[in-house]
C-alpha positions in Angstrom: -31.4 -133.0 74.3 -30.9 -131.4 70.8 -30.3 -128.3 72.1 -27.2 -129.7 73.6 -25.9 -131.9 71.0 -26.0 -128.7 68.7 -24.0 -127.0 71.5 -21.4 -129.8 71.1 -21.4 -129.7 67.5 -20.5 -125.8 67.5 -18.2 -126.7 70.1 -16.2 -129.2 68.4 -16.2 -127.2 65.1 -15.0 -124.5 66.3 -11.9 -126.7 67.8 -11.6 -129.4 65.1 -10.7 -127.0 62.2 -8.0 -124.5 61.5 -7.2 -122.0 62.9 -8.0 -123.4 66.7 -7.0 -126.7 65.8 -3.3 -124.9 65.0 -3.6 -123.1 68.4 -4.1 -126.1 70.5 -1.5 -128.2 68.2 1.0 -125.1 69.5 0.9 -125.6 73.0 1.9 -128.9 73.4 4.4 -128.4 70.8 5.5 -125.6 72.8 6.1 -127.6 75.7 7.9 -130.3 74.2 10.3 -128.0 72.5 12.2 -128.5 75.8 13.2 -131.9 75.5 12.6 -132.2 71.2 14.3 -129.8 69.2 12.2 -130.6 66.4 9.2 -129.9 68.5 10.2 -126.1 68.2 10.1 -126.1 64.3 6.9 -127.8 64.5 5.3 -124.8 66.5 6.9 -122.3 64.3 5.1 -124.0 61.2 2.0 -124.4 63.1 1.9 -120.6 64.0 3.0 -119.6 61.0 -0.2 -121.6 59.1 -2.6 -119.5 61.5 -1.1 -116.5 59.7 -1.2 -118.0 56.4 -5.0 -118.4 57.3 -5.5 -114.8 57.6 -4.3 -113.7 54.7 -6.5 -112.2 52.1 -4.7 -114.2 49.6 -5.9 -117.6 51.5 -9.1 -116.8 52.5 -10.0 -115.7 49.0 -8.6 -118.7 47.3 -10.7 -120.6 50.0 -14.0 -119.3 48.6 -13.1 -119.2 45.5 -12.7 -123.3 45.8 -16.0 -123.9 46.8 -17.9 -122.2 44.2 -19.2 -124.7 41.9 -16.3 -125.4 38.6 -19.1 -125.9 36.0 -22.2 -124.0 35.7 -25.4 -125.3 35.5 -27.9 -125.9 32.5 -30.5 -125.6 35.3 -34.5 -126.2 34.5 -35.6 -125.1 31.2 -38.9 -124.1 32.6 -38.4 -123.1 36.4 -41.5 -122.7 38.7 -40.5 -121.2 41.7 -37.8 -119.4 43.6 -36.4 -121.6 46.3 -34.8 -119.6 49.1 -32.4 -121.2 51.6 -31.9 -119.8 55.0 -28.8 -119.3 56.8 -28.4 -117.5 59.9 -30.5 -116.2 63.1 -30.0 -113.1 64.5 -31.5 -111.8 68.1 -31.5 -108.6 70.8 -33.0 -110.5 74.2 -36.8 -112.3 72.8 -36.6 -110.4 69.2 -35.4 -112.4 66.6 -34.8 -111.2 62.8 -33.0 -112.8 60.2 -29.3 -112.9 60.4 -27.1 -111.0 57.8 -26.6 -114.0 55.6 -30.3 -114.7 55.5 -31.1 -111.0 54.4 -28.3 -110.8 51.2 -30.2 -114.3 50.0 -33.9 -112.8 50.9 -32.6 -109.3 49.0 -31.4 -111.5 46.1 -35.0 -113.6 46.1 -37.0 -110.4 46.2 -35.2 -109.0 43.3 -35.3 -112.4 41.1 -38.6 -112.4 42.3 -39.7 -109.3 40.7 -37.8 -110.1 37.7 -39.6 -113.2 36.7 -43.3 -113.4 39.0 -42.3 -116.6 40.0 -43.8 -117.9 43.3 -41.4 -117.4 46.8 -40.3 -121.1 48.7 -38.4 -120.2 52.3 -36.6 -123.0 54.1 -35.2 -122.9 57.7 -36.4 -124.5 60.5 -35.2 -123.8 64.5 -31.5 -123.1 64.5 -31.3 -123.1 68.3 -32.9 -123.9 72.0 -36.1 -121.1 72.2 -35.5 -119.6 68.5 -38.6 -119.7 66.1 -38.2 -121.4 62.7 -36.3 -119.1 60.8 -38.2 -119.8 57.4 -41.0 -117.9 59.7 -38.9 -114.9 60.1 -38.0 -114.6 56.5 -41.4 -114.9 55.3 -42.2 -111.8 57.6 -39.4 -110.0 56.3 -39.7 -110.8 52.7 -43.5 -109.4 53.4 -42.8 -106.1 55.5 -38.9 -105.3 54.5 -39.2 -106.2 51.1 -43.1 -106.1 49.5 -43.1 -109.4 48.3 -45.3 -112.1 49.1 -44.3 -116.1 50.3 -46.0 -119.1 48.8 -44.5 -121.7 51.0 -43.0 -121.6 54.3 -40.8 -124.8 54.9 -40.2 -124.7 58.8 -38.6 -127.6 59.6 -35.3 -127.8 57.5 -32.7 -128.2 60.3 -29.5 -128.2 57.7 -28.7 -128.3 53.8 -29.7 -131.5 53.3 -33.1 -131.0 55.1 -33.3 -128.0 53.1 -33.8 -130.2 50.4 -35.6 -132.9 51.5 -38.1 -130.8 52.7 -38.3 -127.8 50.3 -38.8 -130.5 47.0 -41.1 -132.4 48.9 -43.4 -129.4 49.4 -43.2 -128.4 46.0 -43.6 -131.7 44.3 -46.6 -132.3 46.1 -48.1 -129.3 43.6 -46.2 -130.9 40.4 -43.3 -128.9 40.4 -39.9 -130.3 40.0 -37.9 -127.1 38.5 -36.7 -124.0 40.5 -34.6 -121.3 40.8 -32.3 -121.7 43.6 -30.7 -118.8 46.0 -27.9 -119.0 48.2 -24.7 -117.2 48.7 -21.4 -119.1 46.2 -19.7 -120.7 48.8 -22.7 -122.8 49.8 -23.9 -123.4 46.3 -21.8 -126.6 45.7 -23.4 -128.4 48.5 -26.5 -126.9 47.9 -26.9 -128.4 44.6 -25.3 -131.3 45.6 -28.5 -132.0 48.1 -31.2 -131.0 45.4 -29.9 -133.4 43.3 -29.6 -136.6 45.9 -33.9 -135.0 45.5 -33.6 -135.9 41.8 -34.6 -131.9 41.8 -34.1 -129.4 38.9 -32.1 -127.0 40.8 -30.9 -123.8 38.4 -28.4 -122.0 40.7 -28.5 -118.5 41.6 -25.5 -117.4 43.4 -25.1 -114.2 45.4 -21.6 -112.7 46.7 -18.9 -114.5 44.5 -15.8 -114.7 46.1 -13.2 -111.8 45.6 -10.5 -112.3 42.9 -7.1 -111.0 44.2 -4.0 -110.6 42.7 -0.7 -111.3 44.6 0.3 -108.4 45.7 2.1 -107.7 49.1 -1.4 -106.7 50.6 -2.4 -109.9 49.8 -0.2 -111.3 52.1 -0.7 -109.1 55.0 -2.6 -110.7 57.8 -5.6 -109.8 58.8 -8.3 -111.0 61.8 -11.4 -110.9 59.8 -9.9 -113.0 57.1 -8.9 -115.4 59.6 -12.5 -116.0 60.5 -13.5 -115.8 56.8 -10.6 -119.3 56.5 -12.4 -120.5 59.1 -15.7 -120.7 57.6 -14.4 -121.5 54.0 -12.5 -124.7 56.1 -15.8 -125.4 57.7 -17.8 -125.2 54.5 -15.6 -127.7 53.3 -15.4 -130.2 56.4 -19.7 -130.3 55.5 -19.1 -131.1 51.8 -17.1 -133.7 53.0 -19.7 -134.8 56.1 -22.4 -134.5 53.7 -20.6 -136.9 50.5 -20.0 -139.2 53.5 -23.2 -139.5 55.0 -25.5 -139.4 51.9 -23.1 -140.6 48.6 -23.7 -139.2 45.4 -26.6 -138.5 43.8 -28.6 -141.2 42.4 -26.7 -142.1 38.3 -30.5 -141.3 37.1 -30.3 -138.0 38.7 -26.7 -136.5 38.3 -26.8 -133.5 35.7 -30.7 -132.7 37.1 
């Protein structure tokens, strides 16, 4: 039964947001352009947002917007190195962690080199048949990188069980400060979560979004920054899911 409710939840993504969601709006609008002159404009502005969408200039702004504003004071004594997973990827029965997962495992490794500080993974099973992914990581922080795992936090479904979870495990031990790694864009709601924990979060971004000057490359649309709107729009839709859902953080806990 989960496995099909996630289906329909990738499903109805995909179609809820821009740019599908300007597609589909098109081909009514097409048909009614028939009978509705207006109906014509409306597909011209509708197919003219999809290529506003893959332009470098919007898909960079996009990013850009969802890094956090203000930075952090973070923990004054940290304690451990919290890394949050993000994708799965898989050839038949072999499963490794997906290019998202490996920038934030390569950023881990290196921070933890840099201070000694103990290794947290968090990701549980992303899909029907997959293992956890915090499994995965561990194994590749381990053979692909040299460094070893502390804690292994295999049942974090999303962000917010990210959280839940991953504080949990390390305030059971008396720790309530750590460094946290995840890619810019995810940050915001990342610390968001942490902090509905009443956790000491100190950010550690990886892959800040591009700065661009207008330029007329900057306008010239491109496929792969049409995805990259996509998943900025998407970010944002679970910013909004999640401020829904949970509220903001406890007063006692805001600025944690």
């Amino acid at each position: 039964m989960t496995g099909w409710l996630d289906g329909w939840q990738v499903a109805l993504t995909g179609l809820l947001l821009p740019p599908l969601l300007l597609v589909l709006a098109i081909v009514p609008a097409g048909f009614a352009a028939r009978r509705w002159r207006g109906a014509a404009w409306l597909a011209a502005a509708l197919a003219l947002g999809v290529l506003a969408l893959a332009t470098p200039l919007a898909s960079d702004r996009l990013f850009a917007s969802l890094e956090p504003t203000a930075a952090s004071s973070g923990p004054d004594k940290p304690r451990a190195i919290i890394i949050l997973g993000g994708d799965v990827s898989h050839t038949g029965t072999i499963y490794e962690p997906g290019s998202l997962t490996l920038e934030r495992l390569r950023a881990g490794a290196a921070l933890h080199r840099a201070t000694g500080l103990p290794i947290l993974v968090t990701g549980g099973v992303l899909g029907p048949g997959e293992p956890p992914l915090a499994t995965l990581m561990a194994r590749s922080l381990r053979e692909d990188f040299g460094v070893p795992v502390r804690w292994i936090e295999d049942r974090a479904r999303d962000t917010r069980e990210n959280a839940i979870f991953a504080t949990a495990a390390l305030s059971a031990e008396g720790i309530g400060e750590a460094l946290l790694v995840t890619h810019g864009w995810h940050m915001g709601r990342a610390l968001q979560a942490f902090s509905r924990q009443c956790f000491a979060a100190d950010p550690r971004p990886l892959r800040p979004a591009p700065t661009h000057r207008w330029g007329i490359w900057s306008l010239a649309p491109r496929p792969d920054h049409l995805a990259e709107s996509w998943f900025a729009l998407r970010e944002w839709a679970g910013r909004l899911v999640y401020a829904w859902r949970d509220g903001a953080p406890p007063a006692s806990c805001r600025g944690i």
